[in-house]
TORDOZA-507906 format. One record per residue (C-alpha): x, y, z. Coordinates in steps of 0.25 Angstrom, whole numbers, padded with zeros to 4 digits, always signed. Layout:
<recs>
XYZ;...
</recs>
This chain:
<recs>
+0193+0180+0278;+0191+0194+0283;+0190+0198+0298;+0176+0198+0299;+0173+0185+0299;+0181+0183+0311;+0170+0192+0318;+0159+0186+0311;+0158+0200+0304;+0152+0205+0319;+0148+0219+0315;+0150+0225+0329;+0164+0219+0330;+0168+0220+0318;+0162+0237+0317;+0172+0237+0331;+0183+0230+0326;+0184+0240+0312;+0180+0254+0320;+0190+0250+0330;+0200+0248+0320;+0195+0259+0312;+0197+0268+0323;+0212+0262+0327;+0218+0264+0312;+0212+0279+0312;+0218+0282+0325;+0231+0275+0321;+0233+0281+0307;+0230+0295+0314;+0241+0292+0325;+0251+0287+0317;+0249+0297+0306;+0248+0307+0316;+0263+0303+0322;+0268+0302+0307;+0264+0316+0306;+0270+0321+0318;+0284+0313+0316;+0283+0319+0302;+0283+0335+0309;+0293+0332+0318;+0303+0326+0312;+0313+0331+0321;+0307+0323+0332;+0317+0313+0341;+0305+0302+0341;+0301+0304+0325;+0305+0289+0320;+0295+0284+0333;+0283+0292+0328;+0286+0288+0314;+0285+0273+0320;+0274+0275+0329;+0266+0282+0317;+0269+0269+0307;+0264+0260+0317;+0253+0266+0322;+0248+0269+0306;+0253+0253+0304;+0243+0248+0318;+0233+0258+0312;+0233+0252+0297;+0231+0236+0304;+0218+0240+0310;+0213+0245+0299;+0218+0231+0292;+0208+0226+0303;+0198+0233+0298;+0200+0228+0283;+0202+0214+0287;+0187+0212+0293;+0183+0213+0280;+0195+0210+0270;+0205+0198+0274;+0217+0206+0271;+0225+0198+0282;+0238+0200+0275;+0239+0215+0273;+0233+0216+0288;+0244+0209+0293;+0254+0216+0284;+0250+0229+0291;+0253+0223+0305;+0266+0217+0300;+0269+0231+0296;+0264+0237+0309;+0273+0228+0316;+0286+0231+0310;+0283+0247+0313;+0279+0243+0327;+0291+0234+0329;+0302+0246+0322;+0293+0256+0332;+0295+0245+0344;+0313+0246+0338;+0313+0261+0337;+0304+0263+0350;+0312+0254+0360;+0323+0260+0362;+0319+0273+0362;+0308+0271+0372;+0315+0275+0385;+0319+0290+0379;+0304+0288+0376;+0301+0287+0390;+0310+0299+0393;+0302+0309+0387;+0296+0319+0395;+0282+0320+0398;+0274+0332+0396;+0276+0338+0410;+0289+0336+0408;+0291+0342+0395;+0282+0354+0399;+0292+0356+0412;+0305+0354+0403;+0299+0364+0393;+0296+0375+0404;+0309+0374+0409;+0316+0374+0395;+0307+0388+0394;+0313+0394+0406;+0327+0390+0402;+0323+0397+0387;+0320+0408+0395;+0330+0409+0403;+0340+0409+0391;+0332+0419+0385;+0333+0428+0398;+0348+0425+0398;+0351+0428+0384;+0342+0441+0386;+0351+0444+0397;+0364+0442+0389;+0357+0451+0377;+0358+0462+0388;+0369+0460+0394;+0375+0459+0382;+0369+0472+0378;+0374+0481+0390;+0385+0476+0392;+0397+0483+0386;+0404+0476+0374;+0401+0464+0369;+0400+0447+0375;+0404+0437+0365;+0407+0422+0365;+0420+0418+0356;+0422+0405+0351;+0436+0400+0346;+0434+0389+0336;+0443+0380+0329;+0454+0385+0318;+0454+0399+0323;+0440+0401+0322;+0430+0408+0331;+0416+0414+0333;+0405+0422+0342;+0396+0413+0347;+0389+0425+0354;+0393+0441+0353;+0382+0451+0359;+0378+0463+0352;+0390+0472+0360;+0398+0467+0348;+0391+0479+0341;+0396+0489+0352;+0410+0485+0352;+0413+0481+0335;+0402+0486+0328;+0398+0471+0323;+0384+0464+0327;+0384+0450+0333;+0380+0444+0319;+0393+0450+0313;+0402+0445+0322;+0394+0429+0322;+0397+0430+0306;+0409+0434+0308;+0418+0432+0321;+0430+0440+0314;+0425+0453+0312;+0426+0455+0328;+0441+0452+0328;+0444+0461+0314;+0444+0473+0323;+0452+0471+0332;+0466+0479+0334;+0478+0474+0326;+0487+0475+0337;+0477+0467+0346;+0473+0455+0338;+0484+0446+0340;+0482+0448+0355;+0466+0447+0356;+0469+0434+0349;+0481+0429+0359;+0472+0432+0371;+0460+0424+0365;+0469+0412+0363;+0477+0414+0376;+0461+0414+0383;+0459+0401+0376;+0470+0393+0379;+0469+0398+0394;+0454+0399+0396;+0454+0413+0403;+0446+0423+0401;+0450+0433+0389;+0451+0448+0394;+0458+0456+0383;+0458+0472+0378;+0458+0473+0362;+0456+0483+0354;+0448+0484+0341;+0446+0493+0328;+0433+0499+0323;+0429+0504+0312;+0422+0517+0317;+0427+0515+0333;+0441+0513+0328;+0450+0508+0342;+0441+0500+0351;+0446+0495+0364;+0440+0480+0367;+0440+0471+0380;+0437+0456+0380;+0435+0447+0390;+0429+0431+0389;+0429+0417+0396;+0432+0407+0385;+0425+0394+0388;+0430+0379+0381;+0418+0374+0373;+0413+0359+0372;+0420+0359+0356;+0434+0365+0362;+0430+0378+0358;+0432+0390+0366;+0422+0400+0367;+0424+0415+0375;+0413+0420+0383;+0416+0437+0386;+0414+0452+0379;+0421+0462+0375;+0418+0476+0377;+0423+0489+0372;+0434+0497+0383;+0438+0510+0374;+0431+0518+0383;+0436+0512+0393;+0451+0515+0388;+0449+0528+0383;+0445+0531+0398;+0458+0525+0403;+0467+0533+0393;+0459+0544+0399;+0460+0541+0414;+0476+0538+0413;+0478+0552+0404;+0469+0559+0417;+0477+0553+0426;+0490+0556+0422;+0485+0570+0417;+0481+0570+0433;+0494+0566+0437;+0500+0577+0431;+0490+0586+0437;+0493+0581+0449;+0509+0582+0447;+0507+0596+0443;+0499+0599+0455;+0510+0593+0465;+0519+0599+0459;+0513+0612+0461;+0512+0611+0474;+0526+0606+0477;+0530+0617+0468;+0524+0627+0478;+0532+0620+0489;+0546+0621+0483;+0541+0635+0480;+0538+0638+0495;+0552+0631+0499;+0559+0638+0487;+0553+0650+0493;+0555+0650+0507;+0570+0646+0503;+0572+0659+0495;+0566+0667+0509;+0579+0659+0515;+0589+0664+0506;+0585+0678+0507;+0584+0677+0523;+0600+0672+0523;+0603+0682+0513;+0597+0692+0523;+0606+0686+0534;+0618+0693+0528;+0611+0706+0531;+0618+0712+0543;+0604+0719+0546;+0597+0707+0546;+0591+0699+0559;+0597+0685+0560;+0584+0680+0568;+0574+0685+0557;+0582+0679+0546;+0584+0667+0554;+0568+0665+0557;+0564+0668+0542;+0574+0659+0536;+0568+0648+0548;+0554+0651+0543;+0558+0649+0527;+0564+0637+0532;+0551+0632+0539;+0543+0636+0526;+0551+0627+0519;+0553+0616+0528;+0537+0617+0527;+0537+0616+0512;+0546+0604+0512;+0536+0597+0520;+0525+0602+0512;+0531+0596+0500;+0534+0583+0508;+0519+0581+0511;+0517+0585+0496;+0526+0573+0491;+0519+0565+0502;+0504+0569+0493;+0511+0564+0484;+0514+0551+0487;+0502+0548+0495;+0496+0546+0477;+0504+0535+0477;+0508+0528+0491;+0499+0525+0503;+0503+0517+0515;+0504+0504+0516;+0491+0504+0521;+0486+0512+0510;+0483+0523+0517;+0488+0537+0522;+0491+0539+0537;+0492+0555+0541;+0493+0561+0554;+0482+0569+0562;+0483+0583+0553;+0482+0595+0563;+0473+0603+0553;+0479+0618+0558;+0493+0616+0558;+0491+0610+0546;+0485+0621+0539;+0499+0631+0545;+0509+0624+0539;+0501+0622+0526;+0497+0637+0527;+0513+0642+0530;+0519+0632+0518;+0506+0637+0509;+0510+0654+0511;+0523+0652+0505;+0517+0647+0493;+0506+0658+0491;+0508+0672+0485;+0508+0684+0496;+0496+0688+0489;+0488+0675+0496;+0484+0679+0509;+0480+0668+0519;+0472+0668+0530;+0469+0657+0541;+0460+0654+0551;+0461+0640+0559;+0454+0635+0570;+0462+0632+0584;+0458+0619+0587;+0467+0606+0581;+0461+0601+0570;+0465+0585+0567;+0463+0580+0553;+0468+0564+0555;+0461+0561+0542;+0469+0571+0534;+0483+0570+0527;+0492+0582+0530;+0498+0582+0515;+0483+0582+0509;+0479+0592+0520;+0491+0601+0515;+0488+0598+0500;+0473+0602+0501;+0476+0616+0508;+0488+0619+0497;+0479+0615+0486;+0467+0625+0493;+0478+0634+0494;+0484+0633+0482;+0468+0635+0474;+0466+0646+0483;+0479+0652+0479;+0475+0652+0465;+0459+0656+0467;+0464+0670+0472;+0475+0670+0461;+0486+0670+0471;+0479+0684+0480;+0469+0681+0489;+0467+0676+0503;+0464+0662+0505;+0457+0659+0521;+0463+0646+0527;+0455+0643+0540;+0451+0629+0548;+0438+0628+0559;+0429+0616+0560;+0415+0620+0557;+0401+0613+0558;+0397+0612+0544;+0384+0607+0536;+0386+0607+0521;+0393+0597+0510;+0405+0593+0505;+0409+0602+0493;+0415+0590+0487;+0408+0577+0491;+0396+0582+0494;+0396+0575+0509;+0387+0583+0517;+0395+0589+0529;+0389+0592+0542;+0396+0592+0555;+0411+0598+0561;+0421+0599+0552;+0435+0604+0552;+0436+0615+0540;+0449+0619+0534;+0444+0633+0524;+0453+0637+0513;+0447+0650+0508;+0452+0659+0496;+0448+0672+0491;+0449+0669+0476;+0442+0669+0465;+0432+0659+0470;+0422+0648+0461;+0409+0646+0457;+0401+0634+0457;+0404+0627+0444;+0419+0626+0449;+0417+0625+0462;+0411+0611+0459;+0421+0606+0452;+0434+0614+0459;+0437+0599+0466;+0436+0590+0454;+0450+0585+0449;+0457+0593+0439;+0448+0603+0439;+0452+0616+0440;+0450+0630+0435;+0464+0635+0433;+0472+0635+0419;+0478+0624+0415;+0492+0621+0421;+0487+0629+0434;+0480+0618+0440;+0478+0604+0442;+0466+0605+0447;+0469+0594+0458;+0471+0603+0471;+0456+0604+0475;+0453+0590+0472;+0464+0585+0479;+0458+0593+0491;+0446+0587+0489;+0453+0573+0490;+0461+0575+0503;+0449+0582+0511;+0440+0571+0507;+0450+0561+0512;+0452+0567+0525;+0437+0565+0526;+0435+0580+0523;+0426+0590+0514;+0427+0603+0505;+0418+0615+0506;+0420+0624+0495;+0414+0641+0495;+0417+0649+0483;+0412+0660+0477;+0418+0669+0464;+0426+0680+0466;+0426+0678+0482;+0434+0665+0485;+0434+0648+0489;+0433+0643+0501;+0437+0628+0504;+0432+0622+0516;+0439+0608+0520;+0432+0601+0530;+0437+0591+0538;+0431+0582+0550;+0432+0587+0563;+0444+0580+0572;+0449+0591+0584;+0460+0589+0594;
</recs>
């Protein structure tokens, strides 16, 4: 008989049994259809095969208390319980699938959780992004060009990443070289290929750094010179992969073929200026030798006094004893470019300034024309100079000597005088602002004299305003080098047409 006889058809419990009901198989059949929909969407989910589950069974509890419904007035008791043997096998198969799964269940984060696991996953996005910002840049200023170089199986290998300085260096974009790796190595020297290739395998087999200088051959640039450098790294998969760059160091070589063509250029300059002024030497000797000759030929004279002749040939034979040692100190100069003491350094004695200046002054006569007319003024005091080498000392007034000599074109006077001076002014050179008590060594000449676009460039290395093969161009730079040294400075006077005066001046020291 139907259900409502059980409740003797009690309209009040029997209108709550059936809204109840009613009310559970809407919410049910919405649940469950609800979950079906989602696991439908989200295929892709860990947990799909649960909410199909959870759906069936909670669409099968729905459909029994509709059944209830339907039995209050129709005894359909079988196909009732057919519905809750259905229900059951999906609860059970839930209850199978469900069990041992439950304690990852209970892993699972909770909202807080996830909302604190999502912030941090944010900044970590964002710090990636700052990071592969910051590589785009670097990448981008840097010269040349960073690249990771995977070496695969059989011979094969791939750029997992190259930046766009690949454009700079080969012409080719990133793109080209991801579809083909080959193209970068397709310019590379003939004569350097087998060599890149053995220094790459030598690197992976000993895990060291790869440093090698390649050349390669384009196009439109045609001889490029290339250097690489990269760490390689072993990868999970045996694999190794280099991490480095490469940039383009032609400049950079044209600059050194340059420099070593300067520098032997300056060697010769240099040579040819040394050799001068030993020539001048040998010149003096040869000179005051001749003077000897013709004094003995004047002994054979019976008119002739012995003493005289005596004292000139002693003189001559002073001169040149003075020229010997001139041209000893010069060889000393010149060994001082490529020796020093064990110490590294030069050790002179306290130059007496004066004396100095004499026995540079009676050498230097004898190499001037008669046409040069010198004229000197020094102080009476002893003036000390511990801080200044004798050779350079000598060198620096030959050269002054030697530029006067050919201001004037070998007539003239030149004005060689020594006083120590309170001065106020700068450095000609350096620029060092000079104020104070200085000794002042003044080489003046009557010549031709300079204006002020040469002036500022009369000290600078090679420069000089003679014919070629009349000057090195070193002698006033040199100067500059040696008074610098001793803790000196230059003053420099000129005017056109009226003549150069050069003032070395030199700390006080007196004795």
């Amino acid at each position: 008989m139907p259900h409502g006889f059980c409740i003797r058809w009690s309209w009040d419990l029997l209108t709550l049994y059936v809204v109840s009901d009613g009310l559970i198989f809407l919410a049910y059949t919405y649940i469950g259809m609800s979950l079906m929909l989602f696991a439908k969407t989200h295929k892709t989910l860990v947990w799909s095969p649960l909410l199909w589950l959870f759906s069936a069974f909670i669409l099968a509890c729905g459909i029994t208390h509709l059944m209830g419904i339907v039995t209050f007035w129709q005894p359909f008791y079988w196909i009732d319980a057919e519905f809750k043997g259905l229900t059951a096998l999906i609860s059970v198969g839930t209850v199978y699938y469900l069990a041992p799964r439950l304690a990852m269940l209970l892993q699972l984060h909770s909202h807080e959780e996830l909302e604190d696991i999502n912030q941090k996953l944010n900044l970590e996005i964002e710090e990636r992004r700052k990071g592969h910002e910051l590589l785009l840049k670097l990448s981008e200023n840097i010269p040349g060009m960073l690249f990771q170089f995977q070496m695969l199986d059989e011979g094969r290998y791939e750029f997992p990443y190259i930046s766009n300085g690949v454009k700079e260096i080969y012409g080719l974009s990133p793109q080209d070289i991801y579809d083909d790796s080959r193209k970068m190595f397709e310019f590379i020297h003939p004569d350097d290929g087998k060599n890149f290739c053995d220094s790459m395998e030598q690197s992976a087999q000993t895990m060291q750094v790869w440093n090698y200088e390649f050349r390669i051959i384009l196009p439109e640039k045609g001889i490029r010179y290339l250097f690489g450098q990269s760490t390689p790294e072993r990868c999970k998969d045996g694999n190794i992969m280099w991490h480095g760059y490469i940039t383009d160091i032609t400049t950079t070589k044209n600059i050194e073929r340059t420099s070593h063509a300067q520098k032997m250029e300056s060697i010769g300059r240099l040579t040819a200026g040394l050799a001068h002024d030993f020539n001048n030497l040998l010149m003096a000797i040869s000179g005051y030798n001749e003077l000897n000759k013709f004094s003995l030929e004047e002994v054979i004279c019976e008119n002739c006094d012995a003493e005289d002749i005596k004292a000139e040939i002693t003189s001559n034979s002073s001169q040149i004893n003075m020229a010997c040692l001139k041209a000893a100190d010069l060889i000393q100069k010149m060994m001082l470019y490529c020796r020093r003491d064990n110490d590294g350094n030069t050790h002179n004695p306290v130059l007496n300034l004066n004396d100095k200046i004499q026995e540079n002054l009676s050498m230097i006569r004898g190499m001037m024309p008669s046409t040069v007319i010198f004229e000197t003024h020094l102080v009476k005091q002893t003036l000390a100079l511990p801080e200044l080498d004798e050779t350079n000392f000598n060198q620096a007034l030959i050269n002054l000597y030697v530029n006067a000599r050919d201001a004037m074109n070998e007539k003239g006077k030149i004005k060689l005088s020594t006083e120590i001076v309170n001065i106020e002014s700068h450095c000609f050179c350096c620029k060092v602002d000079l104020k104070g008590s200085y000794i002042e060594v003044n080489v003046a000449d009557t010549g031709a004299g300079m204006d002020s676009s040469i002036a500022s460039r009369i000290f600078e290395p090679f420069y000089t305003t003679k014919e070629v093969g009349e000057g090195t161009g070193l002698g006033l730079s040199a100067v500059v080098g040696i008074v610098h040294k001793a803790g000196g400075h230059i003053l420099l006077d000129s005017e056109v047409d009226v003549g150069t005066t050069f003032r070395l001046l030199f700390p006080t020291e007196l004795q």
